[in-house]
C-alpha positions as CSV (number, residue, x, y, z in Angstrom):
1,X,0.0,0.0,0.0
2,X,1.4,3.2,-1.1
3,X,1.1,6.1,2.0
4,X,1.5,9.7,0.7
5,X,3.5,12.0,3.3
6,X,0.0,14.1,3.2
7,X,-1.4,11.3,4.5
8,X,-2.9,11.8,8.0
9,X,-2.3,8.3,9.0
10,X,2.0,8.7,8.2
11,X,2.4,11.7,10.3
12,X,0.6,9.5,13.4
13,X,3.5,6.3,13.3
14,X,6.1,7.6,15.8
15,X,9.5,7.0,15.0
16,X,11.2,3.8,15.9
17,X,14.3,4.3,17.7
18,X,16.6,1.3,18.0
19,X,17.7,1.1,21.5
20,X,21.8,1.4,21.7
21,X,22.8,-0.3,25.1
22,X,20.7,-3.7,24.5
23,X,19.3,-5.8,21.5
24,X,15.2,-6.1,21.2
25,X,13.9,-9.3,21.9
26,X,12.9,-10.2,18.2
27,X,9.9,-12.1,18.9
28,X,8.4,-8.8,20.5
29,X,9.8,-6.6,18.2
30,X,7.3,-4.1,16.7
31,X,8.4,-1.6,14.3
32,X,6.2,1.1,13.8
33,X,4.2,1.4,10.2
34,X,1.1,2.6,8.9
35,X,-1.0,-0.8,9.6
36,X,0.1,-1.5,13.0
37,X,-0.5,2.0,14.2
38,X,-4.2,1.9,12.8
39,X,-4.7,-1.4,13.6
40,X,-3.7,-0.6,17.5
41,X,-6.1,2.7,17.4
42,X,-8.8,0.2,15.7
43,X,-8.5,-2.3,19.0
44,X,-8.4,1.3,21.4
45,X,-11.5,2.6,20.1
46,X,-13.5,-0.7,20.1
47,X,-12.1,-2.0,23.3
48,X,-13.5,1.4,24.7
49,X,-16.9,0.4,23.8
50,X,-16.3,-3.2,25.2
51,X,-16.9,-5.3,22.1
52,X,-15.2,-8.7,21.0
53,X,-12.3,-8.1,18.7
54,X,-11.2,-11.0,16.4
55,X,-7.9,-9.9,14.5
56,X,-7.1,-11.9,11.7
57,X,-4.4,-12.0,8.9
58,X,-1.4,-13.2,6.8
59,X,1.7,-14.9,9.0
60,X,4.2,-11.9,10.3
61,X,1.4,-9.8,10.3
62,X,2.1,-8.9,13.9
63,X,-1.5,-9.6,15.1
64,X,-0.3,-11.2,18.1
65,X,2.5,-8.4,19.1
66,X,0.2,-5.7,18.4
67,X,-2.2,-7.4,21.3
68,X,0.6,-8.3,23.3
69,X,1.6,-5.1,23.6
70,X,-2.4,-3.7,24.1
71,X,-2.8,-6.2,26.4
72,X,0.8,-5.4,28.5
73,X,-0.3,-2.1,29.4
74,X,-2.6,-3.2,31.8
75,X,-1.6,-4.6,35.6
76,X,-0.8,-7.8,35.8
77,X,-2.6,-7.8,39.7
78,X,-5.8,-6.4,37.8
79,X,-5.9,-8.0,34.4
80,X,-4.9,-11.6,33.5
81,X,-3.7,-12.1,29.8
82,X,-3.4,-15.6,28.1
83,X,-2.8,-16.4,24.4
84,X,-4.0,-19.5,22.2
85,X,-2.7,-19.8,18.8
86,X,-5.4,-21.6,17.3
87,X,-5.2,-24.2,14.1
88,X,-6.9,-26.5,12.2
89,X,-6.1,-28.9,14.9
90,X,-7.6,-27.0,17.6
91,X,-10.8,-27.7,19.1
92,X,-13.4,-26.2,21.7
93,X,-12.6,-28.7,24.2
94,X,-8.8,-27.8,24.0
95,X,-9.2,-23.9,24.2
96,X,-12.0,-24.7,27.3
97,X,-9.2,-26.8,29.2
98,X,-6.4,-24.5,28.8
99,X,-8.9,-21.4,29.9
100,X,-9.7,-23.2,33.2
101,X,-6.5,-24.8,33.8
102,X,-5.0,-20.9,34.0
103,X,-7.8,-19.7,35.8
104,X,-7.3,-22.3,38.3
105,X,-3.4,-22.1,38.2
106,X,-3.8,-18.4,38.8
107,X,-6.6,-17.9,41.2
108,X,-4.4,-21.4,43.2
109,X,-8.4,-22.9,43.1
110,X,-7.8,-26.7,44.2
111,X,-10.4,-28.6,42.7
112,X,-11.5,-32.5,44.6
Protein backbone atom coordinates (compact mmCIF):
# COMPACT_ATOMS: atom_id res chain seq x y z
CA UNK A 1 0.00 0.00 0.00
CA UNK A 2 1.43 3.19 -1.14
CA UNK A 3 1.13 6.08 2.02
CA UNK A 4 1.49 9.71 0.74
CA UNK A 5 3.54 11.95 3.28
CA UNK A 6 0.03 14.09 3.19
CA UNK A 7 -1.42 11.30 4.54
CA UNK A 8 -2.88 11.78 8.04
CA UNK A 9 -2.26 8.27 8.99
CA UNK A 10 2.02 8.67 8.23
CA UNK A 11 2.36 11.69 10.34
CA UNK A 12 0.63 9.52 13.42
CA UNK A 13 3.50 6.30 13.29
CA UNK A 14 6.14 7.58 15.75
CA UNK A 15 9.45 7.04 15.01
CA UNK A 16 11.17 3.80 15.94
CA UNK A 17 14.33 4.27 17.68
CA UNK A 18 16.61 1.33 17.97
CA UNK A 19 17.67 1.09 21.46
CA UNK A 20 21.78 1.38 21.73
CA UNK A 21 22.85 -0.27 25.15
CA UNK A 22 20.65 -3.69 24.49
CA UNK A 23 19.32 -5.79 21.51
CA UNK A 24 15.24 -6.14 21.20
CA UNK A 25 13.93 -9.32 21.90
CA UNK A 26 12.87 -10.24 18.16
CA UNK A 27 9.92 -12.13 18.92
CA UNK A 28 8.42 -8.79 20.48
CA UNK A 29 9.77 -6.56 18.19
CA UNK A 30 7.35 -4.12 16.66
CA UNK A 31 8.42 -1.56 14.27
CA UNK A 32 6.15 1.09 13.83
CA UNK A 33 4.15 1.41 10.24
CA UNK A 34 1.13 2.58 8.92
CA UNK A 35 -0.99 -0.77 9.55
CA UNK A 36 0.11 -1.51 12.99
CA UNK A 37 -0.54 2.01 14.23
CA UNK A 38 -4.22 1.87 12.77
CA UNK A 39 -4.67 -1.40 13.61
CA UNK A 40 -3.73 -0.58 17.54
CA UNK A 41 -6.13 2.66 17.41
CA UNK A 42 -8.76 0.19 15.70
CA UNK A 43 -8.49 -2.28 19.02
CA UNK A 44 -8.42 1.34 21.36
CA UNK A 45 -11.51 2.61 20.13
CA UNK A 46 -13.54 -0.67 20.08
CA UNK A 47 -12.12 -1.97 23.26
CA UNK A 48 -13.46 1.36 24.75
CA UNK A 49 -16.94 0.42 23.79
CA UNK A 50 -16.32 -3.15 25.22
CA UNK A 51 -16.85 -5.26 22.07
CA UNK A 52 -15.19 -8.71 21.00
CA UNK A 53 -12.33 -8.13 18.71
CA UNK A 54 -11.24 -11.02 16.40
CA UNK A 55 -7.90 -9.91 14.51
CA UNK A 56 -7.13 -11.92 11.66
CA UNK A 57 -4.44 -11.99 8.95
CA UNK A 58 -1.43 -13.24 6.76
CA UNK A 59 1.69 -14.93 8.97
CA UNK A 60 4.19 -11.91 10.29
CA UNK A 61 1.38 -9.78 10.26
CA UNK A 62 2.11 -8.85 13.86
CA UNK A 63 -1.52 -9.60 15.14
CA UNK A 64 -0.27 -11.17 18.09
CA UNK A 65 2.51 -8.44 19.13
CA UNK A 66 0.22 -5.65 18.41
CA UNK A 67 -2.20 -7.42 21.26
CA UNK A 68 0.60 -8.30 23.28
CA UNK A 69 1.61 -5.08 23.58
CA UNK A 70 -2.36 -3.68 24.12
CA UNK A 71 -2.80 -6.25 26.39
CA UNK A 72 0.75 -5.38 28.47
CA UNK A 73 -0.28 -2.09 29.40
CA UNK A 74 -2.59 -3.25 31.78
CA UNK A 75 -1.64 -4.63 35.57
CA UNK A 76 -0.82 -7.75 35.84
CA UNK A 77 -2.61 -7.85 39.67
CA UNK A 78 -5.82 -6.44 37.78
CA UNK A 79 -5.88 -8.02 34.36
CA UNK A 80 -4.87 -11.60 33.55
CA UNK A 81 -3.72 -12.11 29.79
CA UNK A 82 -3.42 -15.59 28.14
CA UNK A 83 -2.79 -16.35 24.44
CA UNK A 84 -3.96 -19.46 22.23
CA UNK A 85 -2.75 -19.79 18.81
CA UNK A 86 -5.44 -21.58 17.32
CA UNK A 87 -5.23 -24.17 14.05
CA UNK A 88 -6.94 -26.46 12.18
CA UNK A 89 -6.07 -28.91 14.88
CA UNK A 90 -7.59 -27.01 17.55
CA UNK A 91 -10.81 -27.66 19.09
CA UNK A 92 -13.36 -26.18 21.72
CA UNK A 93 -12.57 -28.74 24.22
CA UNK A 94 -8.77 -27.77 24.00
CA UNK A 95 -9.19 -23.95 24.24
CA UNK A 96 -11.97 -24.65 27.27
CA UNK A 97 -9.20 -26.81 29.19
CA UNK A 98 -6.43 -24.50 28.78
CA UNK A 99 -8.87 -21.41 29.94
CA UNK A 100 -9.66 -23.20 33.15
CA UNK A 101 -6.48 -24.78 33.75
CA UNK A 102 -5.01 -20.87 34.01
CA UNK A 103 -7.75 -19.67 35.79
CA UNK A 104 -7.35 -22.30 38.26
CA UNK A 105 -3.43 -22.08 38.23
CA UNK A 106 -3.78 -18.40 38.76
CA UNK A 107 -6.57 -17.89 41.20
CA UNK A 108 -4.43 -21.35 43.19
CA UNK A 109 -8.39 -22.86 43.11
CA UNK A 110 -7.77 -26.69 44.21
CA UNK A 111 -10.35 -28.57 42.74
CA UNK A 112 -11.49 -32.45 44.62
Amino acid sequence: MLVKKTDRAFHQVPEYVYPKDSVPDYLNLLVPNVDNCRTEFLIETIAKQSKAILLIGEQGSAKTVIVQGYCGKYDPEVHMFKSFNFSSASTPLMFQVNNVFRVHKELQICTF
